[in-house]
C-alpha positions as CSV (number, residue, x, y, z in Angstrom):
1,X,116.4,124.3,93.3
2,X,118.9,123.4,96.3
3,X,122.2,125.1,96.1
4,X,124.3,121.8,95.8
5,X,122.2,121.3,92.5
6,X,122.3,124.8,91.4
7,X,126.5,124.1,91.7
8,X,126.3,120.8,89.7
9,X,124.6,122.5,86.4
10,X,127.5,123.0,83.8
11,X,128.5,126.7,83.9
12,X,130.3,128.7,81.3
13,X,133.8,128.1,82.8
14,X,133.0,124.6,83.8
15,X,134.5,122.8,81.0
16,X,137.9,123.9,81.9
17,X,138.7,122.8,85.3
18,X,141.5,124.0,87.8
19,X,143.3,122.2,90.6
20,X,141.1,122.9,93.6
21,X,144.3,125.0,95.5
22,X,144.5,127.3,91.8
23,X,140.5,127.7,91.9
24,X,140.6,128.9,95.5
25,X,143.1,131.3,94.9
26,X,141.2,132.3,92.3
27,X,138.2,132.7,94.7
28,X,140.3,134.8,97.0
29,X,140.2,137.2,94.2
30,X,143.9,138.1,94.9
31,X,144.2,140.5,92.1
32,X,142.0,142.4,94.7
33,X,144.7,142.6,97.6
34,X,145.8,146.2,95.8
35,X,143.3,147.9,98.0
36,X,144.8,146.8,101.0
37,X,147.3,149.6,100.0
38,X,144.9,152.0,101.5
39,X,146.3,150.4,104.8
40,X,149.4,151.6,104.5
41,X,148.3,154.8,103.5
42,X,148.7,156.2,107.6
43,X,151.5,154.2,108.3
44,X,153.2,155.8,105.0
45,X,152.8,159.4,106.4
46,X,153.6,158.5,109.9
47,X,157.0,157.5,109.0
48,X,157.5,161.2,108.5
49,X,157.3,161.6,112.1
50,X,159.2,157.9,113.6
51,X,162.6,159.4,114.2
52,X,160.4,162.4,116.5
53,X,158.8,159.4,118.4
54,X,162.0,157.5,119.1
55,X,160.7,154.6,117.5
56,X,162.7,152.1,114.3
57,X,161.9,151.7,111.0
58,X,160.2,148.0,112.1
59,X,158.1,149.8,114.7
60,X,155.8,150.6,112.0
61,X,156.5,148.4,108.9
62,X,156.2,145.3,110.5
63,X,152.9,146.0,112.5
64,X,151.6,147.9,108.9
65,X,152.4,145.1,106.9
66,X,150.7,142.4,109.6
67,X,147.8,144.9,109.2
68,X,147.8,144.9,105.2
69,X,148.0,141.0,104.8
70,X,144.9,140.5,107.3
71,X,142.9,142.8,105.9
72,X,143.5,141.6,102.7
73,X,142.5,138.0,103.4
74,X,139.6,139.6,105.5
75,X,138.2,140.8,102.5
76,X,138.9,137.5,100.8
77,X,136.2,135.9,102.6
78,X,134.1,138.8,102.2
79,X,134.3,138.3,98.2
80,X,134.0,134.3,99.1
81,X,130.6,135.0,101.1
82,X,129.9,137.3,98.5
83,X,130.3,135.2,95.3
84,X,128.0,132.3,97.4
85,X,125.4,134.3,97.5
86,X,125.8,136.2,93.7
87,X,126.4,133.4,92.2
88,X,123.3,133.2,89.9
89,X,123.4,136.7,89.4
90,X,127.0,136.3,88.6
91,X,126.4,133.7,85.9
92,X,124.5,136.4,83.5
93,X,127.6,138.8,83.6
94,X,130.4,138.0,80.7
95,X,133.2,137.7,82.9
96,X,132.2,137.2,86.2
97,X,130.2,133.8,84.8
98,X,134.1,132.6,85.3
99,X,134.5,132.9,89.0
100,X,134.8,129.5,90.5
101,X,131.9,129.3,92.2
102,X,129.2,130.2,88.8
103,X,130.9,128.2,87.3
104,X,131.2,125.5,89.8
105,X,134.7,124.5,89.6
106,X,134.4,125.5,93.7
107,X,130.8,124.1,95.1
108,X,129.1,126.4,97.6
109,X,130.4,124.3,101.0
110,X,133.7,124.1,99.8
111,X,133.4,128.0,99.4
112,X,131.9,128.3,103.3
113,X,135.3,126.6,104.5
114,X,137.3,128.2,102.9
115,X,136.0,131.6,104.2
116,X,136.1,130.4,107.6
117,X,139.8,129.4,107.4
118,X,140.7,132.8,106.3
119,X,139.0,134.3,108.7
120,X,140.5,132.0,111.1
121,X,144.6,133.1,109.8
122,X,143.2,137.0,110.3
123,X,142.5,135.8,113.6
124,X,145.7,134.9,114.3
125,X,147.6,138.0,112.4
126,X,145.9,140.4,114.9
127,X,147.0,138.3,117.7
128,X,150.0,139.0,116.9
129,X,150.4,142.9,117.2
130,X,151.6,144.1,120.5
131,X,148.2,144.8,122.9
132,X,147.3,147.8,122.5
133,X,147.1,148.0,119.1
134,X,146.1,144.4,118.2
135,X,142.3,145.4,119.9
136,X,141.9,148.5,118.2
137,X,143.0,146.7,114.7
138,X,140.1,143.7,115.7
139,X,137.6,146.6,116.4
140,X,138.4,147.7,112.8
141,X,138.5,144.5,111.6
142,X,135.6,143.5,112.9
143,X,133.6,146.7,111.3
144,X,135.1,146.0,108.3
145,X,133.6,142.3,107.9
146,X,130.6,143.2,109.7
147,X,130.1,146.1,106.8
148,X,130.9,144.0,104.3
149,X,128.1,141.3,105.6
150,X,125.6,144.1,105.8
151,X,126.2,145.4,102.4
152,X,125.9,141.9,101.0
153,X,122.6,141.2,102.9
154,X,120.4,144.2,101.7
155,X,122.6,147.5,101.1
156,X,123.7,146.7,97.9
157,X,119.9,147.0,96.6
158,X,120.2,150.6,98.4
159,X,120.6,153.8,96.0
160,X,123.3,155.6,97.6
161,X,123.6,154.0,100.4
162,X,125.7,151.0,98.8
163,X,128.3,153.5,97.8
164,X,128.7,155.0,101.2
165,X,128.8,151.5,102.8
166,X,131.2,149.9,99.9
167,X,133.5,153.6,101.0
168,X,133.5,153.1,104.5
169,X,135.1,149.6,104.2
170,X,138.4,152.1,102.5
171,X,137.9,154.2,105.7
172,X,137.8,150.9,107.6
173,X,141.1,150.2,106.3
174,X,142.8,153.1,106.6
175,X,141.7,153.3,110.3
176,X,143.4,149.8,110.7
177,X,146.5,150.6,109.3
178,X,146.7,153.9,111.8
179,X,145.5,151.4,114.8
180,X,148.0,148.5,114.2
181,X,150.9,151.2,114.0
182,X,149.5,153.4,117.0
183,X,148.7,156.7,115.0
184,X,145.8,158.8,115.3
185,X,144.1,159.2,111.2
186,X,143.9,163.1,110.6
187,X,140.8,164.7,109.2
188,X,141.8,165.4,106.1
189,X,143.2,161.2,105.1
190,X,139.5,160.1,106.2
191,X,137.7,162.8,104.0
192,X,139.6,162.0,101.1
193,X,140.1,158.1,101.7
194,X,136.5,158.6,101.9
195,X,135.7,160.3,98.8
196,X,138.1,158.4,96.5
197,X,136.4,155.6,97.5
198,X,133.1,156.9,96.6
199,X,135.3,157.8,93.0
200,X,136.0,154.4,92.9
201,X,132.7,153.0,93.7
202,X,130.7,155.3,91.4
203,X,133.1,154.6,88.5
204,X,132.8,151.0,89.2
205,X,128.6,150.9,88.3
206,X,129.6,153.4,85.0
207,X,131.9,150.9,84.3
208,X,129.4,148.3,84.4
209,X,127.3,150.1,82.0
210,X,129.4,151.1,79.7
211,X,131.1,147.1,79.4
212,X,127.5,145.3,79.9
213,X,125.6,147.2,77.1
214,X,125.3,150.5,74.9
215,X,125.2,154.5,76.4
216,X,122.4,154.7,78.4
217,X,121.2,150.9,78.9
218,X,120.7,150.0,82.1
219,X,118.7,146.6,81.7
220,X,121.7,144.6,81.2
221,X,124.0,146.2,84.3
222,X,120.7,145.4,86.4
223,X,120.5,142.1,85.0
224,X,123.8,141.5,86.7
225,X,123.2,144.3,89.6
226,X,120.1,145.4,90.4
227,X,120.7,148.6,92.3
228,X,121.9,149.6,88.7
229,X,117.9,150.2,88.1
230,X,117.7,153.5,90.6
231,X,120.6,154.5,89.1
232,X,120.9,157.0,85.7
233,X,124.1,157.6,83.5
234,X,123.6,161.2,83.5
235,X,124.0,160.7,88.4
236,X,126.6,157.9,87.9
237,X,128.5,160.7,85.8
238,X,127.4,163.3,87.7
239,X,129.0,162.1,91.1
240,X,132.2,160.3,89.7
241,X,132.6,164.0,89.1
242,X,131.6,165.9,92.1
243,X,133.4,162.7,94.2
244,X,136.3,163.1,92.0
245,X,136.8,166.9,92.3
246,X,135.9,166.3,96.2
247,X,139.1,163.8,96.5
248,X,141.1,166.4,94.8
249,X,140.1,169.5,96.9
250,X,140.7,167.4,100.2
251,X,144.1,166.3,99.1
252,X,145.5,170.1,97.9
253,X,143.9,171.2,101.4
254,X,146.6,168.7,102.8
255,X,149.5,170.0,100.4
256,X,148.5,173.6,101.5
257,X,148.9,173.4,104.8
258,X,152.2,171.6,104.8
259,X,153.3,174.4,102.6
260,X,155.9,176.0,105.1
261,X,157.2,172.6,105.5
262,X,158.4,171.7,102.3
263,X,158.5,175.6,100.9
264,X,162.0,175.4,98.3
265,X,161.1,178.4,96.3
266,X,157.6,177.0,96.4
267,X,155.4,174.2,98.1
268,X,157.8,171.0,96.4
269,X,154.9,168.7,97.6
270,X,152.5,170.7,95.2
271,X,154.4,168.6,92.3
272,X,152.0,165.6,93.7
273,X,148.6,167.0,92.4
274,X,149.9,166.9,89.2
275,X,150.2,163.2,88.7
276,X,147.5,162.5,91.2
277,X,145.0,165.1,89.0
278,X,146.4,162.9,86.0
279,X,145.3,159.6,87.6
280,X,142.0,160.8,88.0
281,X,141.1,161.9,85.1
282,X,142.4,158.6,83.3
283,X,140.1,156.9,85.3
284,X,137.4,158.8,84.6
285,X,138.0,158.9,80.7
286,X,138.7,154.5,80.8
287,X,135.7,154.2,82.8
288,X,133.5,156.4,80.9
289,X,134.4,154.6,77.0
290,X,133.7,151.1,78.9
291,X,137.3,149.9,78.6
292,X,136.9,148.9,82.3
293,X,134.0,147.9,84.6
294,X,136.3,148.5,87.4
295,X,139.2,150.8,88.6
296,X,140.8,148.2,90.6
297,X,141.5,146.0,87.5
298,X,142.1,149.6,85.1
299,X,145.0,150.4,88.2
300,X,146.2,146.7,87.5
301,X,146.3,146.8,83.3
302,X,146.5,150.2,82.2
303,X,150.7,151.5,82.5
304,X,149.7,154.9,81.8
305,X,147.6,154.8,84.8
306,X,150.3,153.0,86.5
307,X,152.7,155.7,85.6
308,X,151.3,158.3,87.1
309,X,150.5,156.2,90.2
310,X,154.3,155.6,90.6
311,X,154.7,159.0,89.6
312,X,152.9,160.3,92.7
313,X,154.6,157.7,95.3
314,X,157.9,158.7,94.1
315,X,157.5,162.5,94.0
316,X,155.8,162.4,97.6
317,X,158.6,160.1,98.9
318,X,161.3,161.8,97.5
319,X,159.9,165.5,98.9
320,X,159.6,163.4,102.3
321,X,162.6,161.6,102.7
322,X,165.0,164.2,101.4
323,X,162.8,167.8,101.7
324,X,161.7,167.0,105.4
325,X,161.5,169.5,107.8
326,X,163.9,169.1,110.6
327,X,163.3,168.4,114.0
């Protein structure tokens, strides 16, 4: 069957139609735009240091938040391209049977334009980053699309593998953020950038299982996903775990050695693990009871979650802004 007749059958949310502008902003997923927090993550840490470097506050939120918008719509077409190509695997899952495109209130060429027009404004966003930083931020870019492409191709059928690939495109964005703002990313944000994205990754597919069918029934996640087939819910567990405990050791290797730094009695930026050990482990129980099939919607719905998030931001800002070390 050709794809422009596969788009006129009636799909489940094809009854109710949007206004085409609504539909593609549905399509654009923006509810998804949260990760481009990851971004900001470097340029976050670096302000620490701005006043060392002689350079303003709008040295580095400006180019960070140029860097955050682009790599948010970058990944907008990546979920575009994405949903053209899942879109009949997309109609046998619950909720994703509602994405404009299954359902066909957004036919597949319409989707294709769109994707190139916000790739197109991305273009234009780098451009407009001072030199030096604008290439480095299109080299990231660029990885970041091209991984995204290659992961929708063929890795996503790869045990494993698609985990490591969906992680890197964190990495990727972190790296981005640290590029557009002229920062070098230290060892120990890429290790746990890296493994909290394999925590998010891992918990998304025992998510899926959990939400898609009873303990331990993989048919219907691999209706929807079929990588879910080399998986098992005893090694989805498993490394949600070990990734989990991983993102937690890298972060309290961070916190240790800035403990002369911020030493008041004790370490103040210690308090931190506590909400971000708290976070975790909400995650983990959510995921696990099927109240989620993904931690980026759990971070948008659930306020204790939230909570602790803010929690964590404001502890680690407050110990920055008003614990720093001096010059």
């Amino acid at each position: 069957m050709s794809a422009t007749g596969s788009e006129s059958m009636p799909g489940a949310g094809a009854a109710r139609r949007r206004p085409l502008p609504l539909a593609l902003l549905k399509l654009a997923r923006p509810t998804q735009w949260s990760k481009s927090a990851f971004v900001l993550i470097g340029p976050f840490y670096g302000l620490r240091d701005m006043a060392e470097t002689g350079r303003t506050l709008s040295d580095i939120v400006v180019p960070a938040f140029i860097a955050a918008v682009a790599f948010a719509l970058a990944s907008s077409a990546c979920y575009v391209v994405n949903d053209i190509l899942d879109r009949e695997a997309d109609r046998r899952h619950p909720r994703k049977s509602r994405r404009p495109v299954a359902s066909g209130e957004v036919s597949v060429k319409t989707a294709w334009v769109f994707a190139l027009a916000l790739l197109g404004v991305v273009a234009v966003l780098t451009m407009l980053l001072p030199a030096p930083q604008r290439w480095w931020m299109a080299l990231a870019l660029g990885l970041y699309v091209l991984n995204v492409s290659v992961y929708s191709a063929f890795v996503k059928h790869l045990v494993i593998v698609d985990v490591m690939s969906l992680s890197m495109g964190f990495v990727l964005r972190v790296m981005g953020g640290c590029a557009a703002v002229a920062i070098v990313p230290s060892v120990w944000l890429l290790n746990v950038t890296l493994f909290l994205a394999m925590f998010l990754s891992f918990g998304k597919r025992l998510g899926e299982r959990r939400t898609m069918g009873a303990a331990g029934d993989a048919q219907a996640a691999a209706s929807h996903r079929p990588v879910q087939e080399g998986y098992t819910d005893t090694l989805l567990q498993m490394s949600v775990v070990v990734t989990g405990v991983a993102t937690l050791m890298g972060y309290a290797a961070y916190v240790q050695s800035q403990d002369a730094a911020y030493a008041k009695g004790f370490s103040l930026l210690w308090l931190t693990i506590l909400p971000a050990t708290y976070c975790l482990l909400r995650a983990i129980v959510l995921l696990e009871r099927g109240e989620y099939d993904d931690p980026t919607e759990l971070a948008m719905h659930d306020r204790a979650f939230q909570a602790g998030a803010a929690l964590f931001a404001i502890v680690t800002a407050v110990v920055f802004w008003i614990f720093r070390p001096m010059a």
